[in-house]
C-alpha positions as CSV (number, residue, x, y, z in Angstrom):
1,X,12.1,7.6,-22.7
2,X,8.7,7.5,-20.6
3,X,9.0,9.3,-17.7
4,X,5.2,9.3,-16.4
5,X,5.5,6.3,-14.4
6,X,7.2,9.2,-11.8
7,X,4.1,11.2,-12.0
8,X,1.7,8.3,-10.9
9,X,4.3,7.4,-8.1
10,X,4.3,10.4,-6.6
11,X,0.3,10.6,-7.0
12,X,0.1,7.3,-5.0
13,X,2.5,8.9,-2.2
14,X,-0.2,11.7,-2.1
15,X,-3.0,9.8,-2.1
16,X,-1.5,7.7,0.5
17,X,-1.3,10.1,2.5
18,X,-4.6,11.2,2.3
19,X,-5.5,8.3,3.4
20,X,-3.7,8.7,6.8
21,X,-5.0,11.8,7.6
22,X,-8.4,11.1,6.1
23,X,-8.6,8.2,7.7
24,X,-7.1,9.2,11.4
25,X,-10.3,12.1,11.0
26,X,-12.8,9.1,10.5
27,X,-11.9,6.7,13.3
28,X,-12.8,9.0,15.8
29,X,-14.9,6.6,18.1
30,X,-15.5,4.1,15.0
31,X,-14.1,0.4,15.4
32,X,-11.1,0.0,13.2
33,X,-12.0,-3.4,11.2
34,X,-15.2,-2.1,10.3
35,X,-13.6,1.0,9.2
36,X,-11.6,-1.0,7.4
37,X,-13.9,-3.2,5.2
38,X,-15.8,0.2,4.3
39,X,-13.1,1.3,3.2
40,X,-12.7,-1.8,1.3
41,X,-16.1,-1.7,0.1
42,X,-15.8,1.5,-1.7
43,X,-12.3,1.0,-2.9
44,X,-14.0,-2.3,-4.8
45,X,-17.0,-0.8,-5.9
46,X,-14.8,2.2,-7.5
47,X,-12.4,0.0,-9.6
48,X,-15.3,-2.3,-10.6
49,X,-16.8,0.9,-11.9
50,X,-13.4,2.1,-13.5
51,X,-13.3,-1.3,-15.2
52,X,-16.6,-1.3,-16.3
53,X,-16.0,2.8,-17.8
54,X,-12.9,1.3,-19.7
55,X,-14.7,-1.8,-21.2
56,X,-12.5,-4.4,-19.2
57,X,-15.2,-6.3,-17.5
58,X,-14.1,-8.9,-19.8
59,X,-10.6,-9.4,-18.5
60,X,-11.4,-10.9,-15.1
61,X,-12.4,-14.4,-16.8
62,X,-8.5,-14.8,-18.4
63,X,-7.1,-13.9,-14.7
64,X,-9.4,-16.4,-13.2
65,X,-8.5,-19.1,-15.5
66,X,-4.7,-18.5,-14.8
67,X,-4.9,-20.3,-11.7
68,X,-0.8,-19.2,-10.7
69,X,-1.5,-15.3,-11.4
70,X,-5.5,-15.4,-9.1
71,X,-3.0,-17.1,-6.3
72,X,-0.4,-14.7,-6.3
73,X,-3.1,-11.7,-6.5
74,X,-4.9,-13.2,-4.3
75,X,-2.5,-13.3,-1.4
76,X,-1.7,-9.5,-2.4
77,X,-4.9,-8.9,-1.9
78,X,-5.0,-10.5,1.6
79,X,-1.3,-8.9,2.0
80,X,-3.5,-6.1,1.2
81,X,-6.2,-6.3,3.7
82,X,-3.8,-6.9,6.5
83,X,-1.7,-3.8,5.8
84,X,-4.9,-1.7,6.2
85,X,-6.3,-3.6,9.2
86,X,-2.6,-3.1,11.4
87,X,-3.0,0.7,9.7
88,X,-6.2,1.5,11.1
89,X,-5.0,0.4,14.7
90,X,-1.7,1.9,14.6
91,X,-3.9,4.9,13.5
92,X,-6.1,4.6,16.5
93,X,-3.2,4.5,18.9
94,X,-0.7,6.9,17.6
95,X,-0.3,9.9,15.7
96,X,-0.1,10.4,11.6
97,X,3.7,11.3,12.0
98,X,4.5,8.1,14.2
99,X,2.6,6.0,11.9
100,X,3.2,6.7,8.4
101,X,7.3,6.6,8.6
102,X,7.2,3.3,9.9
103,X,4.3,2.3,7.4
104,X,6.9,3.9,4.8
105,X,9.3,1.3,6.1
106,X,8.2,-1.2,3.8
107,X,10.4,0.3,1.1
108,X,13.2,-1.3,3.0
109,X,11.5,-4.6,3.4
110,X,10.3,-4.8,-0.4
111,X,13.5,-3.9,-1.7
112,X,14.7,-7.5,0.6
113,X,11.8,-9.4,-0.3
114,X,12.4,-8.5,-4.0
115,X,16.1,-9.6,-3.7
116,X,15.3,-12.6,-1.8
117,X,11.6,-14.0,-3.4
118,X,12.7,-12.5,-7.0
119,X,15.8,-12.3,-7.4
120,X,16.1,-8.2,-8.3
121,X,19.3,-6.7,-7.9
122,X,20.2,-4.1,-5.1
123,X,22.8,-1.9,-6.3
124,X,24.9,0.6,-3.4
125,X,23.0,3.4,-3.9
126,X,19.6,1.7,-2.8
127,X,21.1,0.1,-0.2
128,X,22.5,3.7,1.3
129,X,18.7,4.7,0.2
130,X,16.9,2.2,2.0
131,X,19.5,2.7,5.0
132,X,18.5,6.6,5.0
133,X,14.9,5.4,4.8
134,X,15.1,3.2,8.1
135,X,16.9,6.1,10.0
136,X,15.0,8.6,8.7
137,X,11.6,6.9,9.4
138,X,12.9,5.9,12.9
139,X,14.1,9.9,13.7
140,X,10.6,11.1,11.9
141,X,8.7,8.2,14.3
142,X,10.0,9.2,17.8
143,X,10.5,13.3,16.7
């Protein structure tokens, strides 16, 4: 059975939280939406490059004809960009360890989107999970 899918998982978690701290570093005295679309700016240029290393350049044109799938990723996308804007300015007004537990909250509200919008099962032992998440994030938050 593949197991690497927990590898790159917890590689997002730390790289996510690089970007808190990185990013609390580099809004010292900078406006939050602009440091927001720079950041935006390089994250696009650096997957069009990874793209473009792999050879995949080519498979924008099917995801642009699939007119259901470019909705969909487009309102992750803007999803996306909203998440980061309401990060940066949380950022600016609080700490990294008020922040990021209740950024980390949306475990809790993808696991009830996922249930509601798609349909995906919630078994007992997520639900405790997602409970301890919510207190834990709240206690971690106002520590």
């Amino acid at each position: 059975m593949d197991y690497s899918w927990i590898i790159f998982a917890l590689l997002s978690a730390i790289t996510a939280a690089l970007v808190a701290v990185f990013g609390k570093i580099g809004l010292t005295g900078i406006d939050t939406n602009t440091a927001t679309t720079i950041r935006a700016i390089i994250m696009a240029l650096f997957l069009i490059g990874l793209i473009a290393i792999q050879g995949k350049l080519g498979n924008i044109k099917p995801i642009i004809a699939n007119h259901k799938a470019l909705f969909y990723i487009i309102l992750s996308g803007l999803a996306g960009a909203l998440s980061w804007l309401f990060y940066f300015v949380a950022l600016r007004k609080a700490t990294v360890h008020q922040i990021v537990p209740l950024d980390r909250l949306s475990i809790v509200f993808a696991l009830l989107l996922a249930f509601f919008i798609l349909g995906e099962k919630i078994s007992p032992k997520a639900g405790i999970g997602a409970a301890l998440v919510v207190i834990g994030g709240i206690l971690i938050a106002l520590g």
